[in-house]
N, C-alpha and C positions, 0 to 999 in steps of 0.2 A: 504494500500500500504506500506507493511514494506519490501521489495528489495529491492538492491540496483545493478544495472547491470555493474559491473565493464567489461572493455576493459583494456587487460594487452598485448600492443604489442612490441615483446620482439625480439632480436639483432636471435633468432632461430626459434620460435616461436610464433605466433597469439592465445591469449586465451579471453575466455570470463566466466566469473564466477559471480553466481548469489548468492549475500550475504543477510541475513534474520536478523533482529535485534532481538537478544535473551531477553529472560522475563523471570522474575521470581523474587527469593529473592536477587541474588546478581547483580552487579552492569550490565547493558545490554552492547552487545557488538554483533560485525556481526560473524555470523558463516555460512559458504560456506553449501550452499543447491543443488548447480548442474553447471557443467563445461564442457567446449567445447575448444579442442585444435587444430591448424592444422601447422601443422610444415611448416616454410619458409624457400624458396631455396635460397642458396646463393649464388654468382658470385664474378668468381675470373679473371678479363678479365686480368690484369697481375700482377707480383709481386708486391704486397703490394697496389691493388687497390680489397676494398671487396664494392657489389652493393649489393642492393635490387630492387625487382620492385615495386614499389608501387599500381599499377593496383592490383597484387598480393597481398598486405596488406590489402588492401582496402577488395577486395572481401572474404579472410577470414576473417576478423574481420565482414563484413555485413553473414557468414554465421554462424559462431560460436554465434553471440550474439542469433543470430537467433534459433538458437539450443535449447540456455540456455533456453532463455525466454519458447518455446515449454516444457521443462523439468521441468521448475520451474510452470508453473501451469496459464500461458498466460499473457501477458501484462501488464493486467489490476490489477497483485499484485509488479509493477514495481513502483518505488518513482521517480528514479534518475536515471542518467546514470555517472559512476564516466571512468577515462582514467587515464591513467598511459602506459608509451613509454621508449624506447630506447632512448635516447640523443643524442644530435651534429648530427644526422646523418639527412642529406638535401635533401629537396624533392623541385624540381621545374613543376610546372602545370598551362596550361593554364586556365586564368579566365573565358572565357568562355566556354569553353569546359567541363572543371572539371579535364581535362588528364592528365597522367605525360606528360614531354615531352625528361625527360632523366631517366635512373635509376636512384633512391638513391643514394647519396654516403653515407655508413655507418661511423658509429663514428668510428671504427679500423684502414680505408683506411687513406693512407699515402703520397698520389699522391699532394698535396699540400706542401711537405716538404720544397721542396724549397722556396715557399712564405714566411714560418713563418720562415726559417733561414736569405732570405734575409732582413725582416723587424725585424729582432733582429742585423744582423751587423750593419742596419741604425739605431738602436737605440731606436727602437719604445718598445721595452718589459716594459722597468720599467714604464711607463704612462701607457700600456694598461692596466698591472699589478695593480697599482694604481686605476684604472678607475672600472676596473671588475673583480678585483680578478683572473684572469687566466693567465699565461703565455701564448707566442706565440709559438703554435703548432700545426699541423694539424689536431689531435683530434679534435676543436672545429669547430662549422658550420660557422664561417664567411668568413674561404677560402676555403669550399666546394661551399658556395654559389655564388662567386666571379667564381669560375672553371667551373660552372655549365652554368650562363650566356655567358659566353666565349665559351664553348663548344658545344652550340645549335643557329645555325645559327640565328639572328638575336633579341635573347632573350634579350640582354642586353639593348635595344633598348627599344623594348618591356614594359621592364618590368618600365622604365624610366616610361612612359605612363601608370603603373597599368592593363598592360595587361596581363602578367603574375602573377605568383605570389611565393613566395617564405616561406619554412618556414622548420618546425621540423617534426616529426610522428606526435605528439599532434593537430599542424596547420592543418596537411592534413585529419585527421580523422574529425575535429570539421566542415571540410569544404565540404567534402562530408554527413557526419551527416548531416549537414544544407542544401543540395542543390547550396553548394556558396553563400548562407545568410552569413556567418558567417567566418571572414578570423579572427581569434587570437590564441593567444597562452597563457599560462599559464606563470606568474613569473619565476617560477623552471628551467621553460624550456628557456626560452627565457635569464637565466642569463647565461647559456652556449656556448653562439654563440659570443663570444668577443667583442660583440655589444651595453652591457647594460652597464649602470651605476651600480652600484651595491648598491648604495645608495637611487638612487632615483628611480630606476626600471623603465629607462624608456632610449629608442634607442639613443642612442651621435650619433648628425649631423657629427662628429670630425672621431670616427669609424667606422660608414658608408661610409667616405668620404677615411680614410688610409685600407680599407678591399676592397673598389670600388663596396660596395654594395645599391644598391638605394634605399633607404629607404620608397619608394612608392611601393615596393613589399612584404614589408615585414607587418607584422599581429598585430594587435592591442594587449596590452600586458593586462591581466585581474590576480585576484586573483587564487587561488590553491581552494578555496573554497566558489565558488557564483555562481548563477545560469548566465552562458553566454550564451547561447542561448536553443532553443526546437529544436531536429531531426524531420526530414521527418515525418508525422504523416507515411504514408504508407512504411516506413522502417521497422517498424515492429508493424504495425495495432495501434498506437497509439502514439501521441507525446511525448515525454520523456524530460527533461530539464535535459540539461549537468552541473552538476553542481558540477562536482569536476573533477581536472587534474594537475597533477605533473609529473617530469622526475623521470624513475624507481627507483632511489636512493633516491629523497627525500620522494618518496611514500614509500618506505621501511623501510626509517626511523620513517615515521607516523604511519607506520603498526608495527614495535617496543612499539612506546608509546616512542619513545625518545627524551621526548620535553623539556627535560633539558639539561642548559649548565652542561656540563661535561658528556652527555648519548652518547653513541658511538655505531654504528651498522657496522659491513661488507655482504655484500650481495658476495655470492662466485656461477658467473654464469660462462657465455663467460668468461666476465671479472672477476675482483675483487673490487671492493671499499669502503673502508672506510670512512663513514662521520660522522663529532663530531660536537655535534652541541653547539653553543659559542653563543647563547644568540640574545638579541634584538639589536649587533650591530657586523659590519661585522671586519673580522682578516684578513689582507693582509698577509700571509705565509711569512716567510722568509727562510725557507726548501724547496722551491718549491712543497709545496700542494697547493691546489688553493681554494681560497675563494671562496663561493659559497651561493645562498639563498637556504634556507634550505624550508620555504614553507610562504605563506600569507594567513590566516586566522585568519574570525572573530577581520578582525584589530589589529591582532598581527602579527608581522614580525619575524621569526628567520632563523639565520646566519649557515653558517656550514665552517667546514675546510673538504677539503676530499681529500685523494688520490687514484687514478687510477692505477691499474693493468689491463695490456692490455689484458696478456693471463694466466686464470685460469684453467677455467672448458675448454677453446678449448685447452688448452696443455692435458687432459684426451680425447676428441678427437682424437688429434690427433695420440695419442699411437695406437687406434682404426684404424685410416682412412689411415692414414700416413705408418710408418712401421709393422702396424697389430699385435701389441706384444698385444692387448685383442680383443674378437671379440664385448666386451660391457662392459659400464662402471662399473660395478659392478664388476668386476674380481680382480681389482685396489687395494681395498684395502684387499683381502685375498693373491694377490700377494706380496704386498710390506711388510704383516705383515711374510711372510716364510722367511725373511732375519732376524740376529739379528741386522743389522744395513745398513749404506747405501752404504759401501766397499768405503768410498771415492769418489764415482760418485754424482755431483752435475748438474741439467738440469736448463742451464737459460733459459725460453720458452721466448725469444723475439723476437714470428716470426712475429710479428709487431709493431715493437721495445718496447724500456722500458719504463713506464709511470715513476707514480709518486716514490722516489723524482730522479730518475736520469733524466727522461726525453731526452731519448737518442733514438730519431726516426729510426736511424739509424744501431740501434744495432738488431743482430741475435740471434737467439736459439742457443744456445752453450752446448755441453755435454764435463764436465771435467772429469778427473780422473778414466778412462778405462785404463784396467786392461786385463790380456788375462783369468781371474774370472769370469769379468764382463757378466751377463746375462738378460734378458728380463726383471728381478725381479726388478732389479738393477736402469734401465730406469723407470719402474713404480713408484718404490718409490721415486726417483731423479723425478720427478714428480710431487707426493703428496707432497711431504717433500716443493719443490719451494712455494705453495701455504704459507708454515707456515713462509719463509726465506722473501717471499715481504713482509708479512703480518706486519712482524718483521719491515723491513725498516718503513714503513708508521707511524707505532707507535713511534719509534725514531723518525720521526721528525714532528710529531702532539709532543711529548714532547716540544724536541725543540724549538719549536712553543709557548710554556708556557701553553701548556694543561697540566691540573693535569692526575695524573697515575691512569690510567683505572682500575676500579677493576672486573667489567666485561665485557667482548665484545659480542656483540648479533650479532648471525650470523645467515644467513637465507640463500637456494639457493642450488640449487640441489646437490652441492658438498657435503654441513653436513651431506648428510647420509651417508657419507665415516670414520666412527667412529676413523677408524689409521689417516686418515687429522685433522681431528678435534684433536684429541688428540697431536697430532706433533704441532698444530698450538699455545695450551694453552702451552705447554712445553718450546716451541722457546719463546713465547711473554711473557711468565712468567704472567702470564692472567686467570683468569677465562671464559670459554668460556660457553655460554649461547645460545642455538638453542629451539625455541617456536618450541608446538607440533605442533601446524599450520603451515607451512613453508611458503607458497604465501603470503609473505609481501608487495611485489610492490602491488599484486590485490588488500590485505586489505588497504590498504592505502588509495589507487584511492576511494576505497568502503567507506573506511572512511569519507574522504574529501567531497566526495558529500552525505552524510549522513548528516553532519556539516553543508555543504553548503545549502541545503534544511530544516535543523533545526529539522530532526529525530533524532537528538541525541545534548547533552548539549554541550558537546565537544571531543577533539580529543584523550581526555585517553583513555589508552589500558585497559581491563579487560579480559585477556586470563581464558578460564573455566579449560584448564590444563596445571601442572606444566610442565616446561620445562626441557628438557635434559643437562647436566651440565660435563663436561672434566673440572679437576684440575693440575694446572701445578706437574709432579712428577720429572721432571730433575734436576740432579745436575748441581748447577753455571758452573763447569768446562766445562764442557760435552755441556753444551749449548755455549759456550762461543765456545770452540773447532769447532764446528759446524757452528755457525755464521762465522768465519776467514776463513772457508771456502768457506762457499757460496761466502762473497764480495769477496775472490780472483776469485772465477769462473765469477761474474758478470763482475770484470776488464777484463776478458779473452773475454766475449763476445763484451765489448765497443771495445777493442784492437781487434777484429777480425773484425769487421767492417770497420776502417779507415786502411784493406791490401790494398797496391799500385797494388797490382798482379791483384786487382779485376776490377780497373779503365784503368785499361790499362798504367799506370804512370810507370810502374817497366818497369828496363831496360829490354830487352830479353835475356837470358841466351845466346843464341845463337850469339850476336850482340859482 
């Protein structure tokens, strides 16, 4: 039994990938032997409110594994089953039923703004801040979870009593895996719901009680890498032990090999994020990145700093879906490279608002510096190029922060195959950018971890069989320099275009 059946269910997509532990002279390591994707729908019931259903995750992650296993050569050459998920985004279901009983609210959605601004005028940010590393904002699952109760007739009641149940993607899959045996969640995950200590990894009565989440609904909290429970023998003709699960970020970082302080990865999907990982003790940000656990295993703890970019890969999306300047992403970067430059057009893509470090929920996509020049090329590259300009912030202030200077960044995520992003992004960040020929980092990770966790492998080092691809910064100081004073003037124009009177109805009437 040398597989490992990884589940990678992701903010667009449901996959499952079947990893093989390689042999030979040099050092072993998992290499993908067969994969199954099914792409999921997403719901936009109104601005800046994005769902998933989870009925729908559910049944493709039980068909895709299903696939693998059939491809990879039956069950019975299966070890492990490793998970790896989208983050913050909250799923509530009944216990005994198994059901959802609302859609998802995804990590993107925004419809909780108001909670986390009013529990920052009261005062509450710097202790939560303190507590678990995260600022107060709707990003995290503690006031989707709070919204969710409220919103389904009589849930909050309910869930008092353990009758419902509350949790992450990680939670909901381990819980249908097991029939309802099994209600927990993974360290990683569970450090993102504004809920944990961060030190002791374990729910404050304190934050359950200022989030008004009950803590009888919520999932018992386990390592990144130990066996938590066996799945349904008849799920897929034999029982499987779960024994590896992290949030897609720290599984990408595992799948890096980035288990030193001072190793730094970005993953450039939906979103963007950067995490550095800082060792066996946690860094409370003072740049607004957010502390975070980085993974638990084998009795080791490590810490991360990480910033969030909200919109990456769905601002190339959107170009597609939105005003149709490509008909598929790949056009992107033979478009943006037929310009000598970007004509002054900067795209802040905040169409749900700006993560890390402004953190401005509120802020819009804003396009500067149109021109009567300006053409479709122009939006494309004001596009790519935004991917290299957040990239930039997060780095300044993981500095900041008293991180030492990156000398490589390891990026992974369907964007690096866009060669003009990647190379815009080593030039801005004055960086060496480093993309592994293997790109499925969250899958290898998930694969990893329960490889470790079941003790098919000694530990969590990387041992890639080919060298990776490499962009050297070639921009002059100026020219970089010139370009960044642009972008934050456009990022000010997007915060400034959010707090219009015009838009609340505040501004006088012209006509009055």
């Amino acid at each position: 039994m040398s597989l490992i059946l990884a589940i990678d269910q992701g903010t667009t997509s449901t996959r499952a990938i079947a990893f093989q532990l390689t042999s030979g002279d040099q050092p072993s390591d998992l290499r993908p032997v067969a994969v199954s994707q099914i792409e999921l729908a997403q719901h936009f019931p109104r601005s800046g409110w994005v769902e998933h259903d989870a009925a729908e995750i559910w049944s493709a992650t039980l068909q895709t594994c299903r696939e693998v296993i059939r491809k990879a050569g039956g069950v019975s050459r299966f070890a492990a089953i490793g998970i790896t998920n989208q983050r913050e985004t909250a799923v509530l279901w009944d216990a005994e039923t198994g059901e959802p009983l609302h859609r998802t609210i995804v990590w993107q959605d925004r419809r909780t703004a108001d909670v986390s601004t009013r529990l920052a005028a009261e005062g509450h940010e710097a202790a939560v801040q303190q507590a678990t590393g995260l600022i107060l904002d709707p990003y995290f699952s503690a006031t989707k979870f709070a919204w969710l109760l409220d919103a389904v007739p009589g849930a909050r009641e309910r869930a008092e009593k353990g009758e419902v149940k509350l949790g992450t993607i990680d939670s909901w899959l381990i819980w249908k895996l097991t029939h309802g045996r099994e209600h927990a969640t993974d360290a990683s995950n569970a450090s993102r719901t504004s809920l944990v200590d961060l030190r002791t990894l374990e729910w404050r009565d304190d934050l359950c009680a200022l989030f008004q989440v009950p803590r009888a609904a919520l999932p018992r909290i386990v390592g990144c890498a130990e066996v938590v429970a066996e799945s349904e023998a008849e799920l897929f003709g034999r029982a499987l032990p779960i024994a590896g699960s992290a949030g897609d970020q720290q599984a990408a970082l595992v799948g890096h090999g980035a288990l030193k302080p001072g190793d730094a990865k970005i993953t450039y999907g939906t979103g963007a994020f950067l995490m550095a990982n800082v060792g066996d003790q946690p860094v409370i940000s003072t740049r607004r990145l957010l502390g975070t656990l980085a993974y638990v295993a084998g009795g080791q703890t490590a810490y991360a700093l990480e910033g969030s970019i909200f919109s990456a890969g769905s601002a190339i999306q959107w170009l597609r879906d939105g005003p149709k300047l490509i008909s598929e992403s790949r056009q992107s970067e033979a478009m943006a490279q037929s310009l000598p430059d970007n004509g002054g057009v900067y795209l802040v893509p905040g169409f749900t608002g700006l993560g890390a470090p402004w953190w401005r929920p509120e802020a819009r996509g804003t396009i500067v510096g149109l021109t009567r020049d300006t053409g479709p090329a122009h939006f494309v590259r004001a596009a790519l190029e935004a991917l290299a300009y957040q990239t930039r912030d997060l780095l300044d202030a993981l500095a900041a922060d008293g991180a030492p200077p990156l000398k490589t960044l390891k990026v992974d995520g369907g964007v690096t195959a866009n060669s003009f992003a990647m190379q815009f992004v080593a030039d801005i960040c004055d960086v060496v950018v480093e993309r592994p020929a293997f790109q499925e980092m969250t899958a290898l990770g998930a694969a990893r971890l329960a490889a470790f966790g079941v003790g098919l492998i000694p530990d969590l080092e990387a041992h890639p069989a080919e060298a990776p691809a490499r962009w050297t910064p070639r921009m002059k100081p100026d020219k970089r320099k010139r370009l960044l004073s642009g972008w934050r003037r456009a990022v000010k124009a997007a915060i400034v275009a959010a707090h219009d009177p015009a838009e609340d109805g505040t501004a006088e009437d012209e006509n009055d």
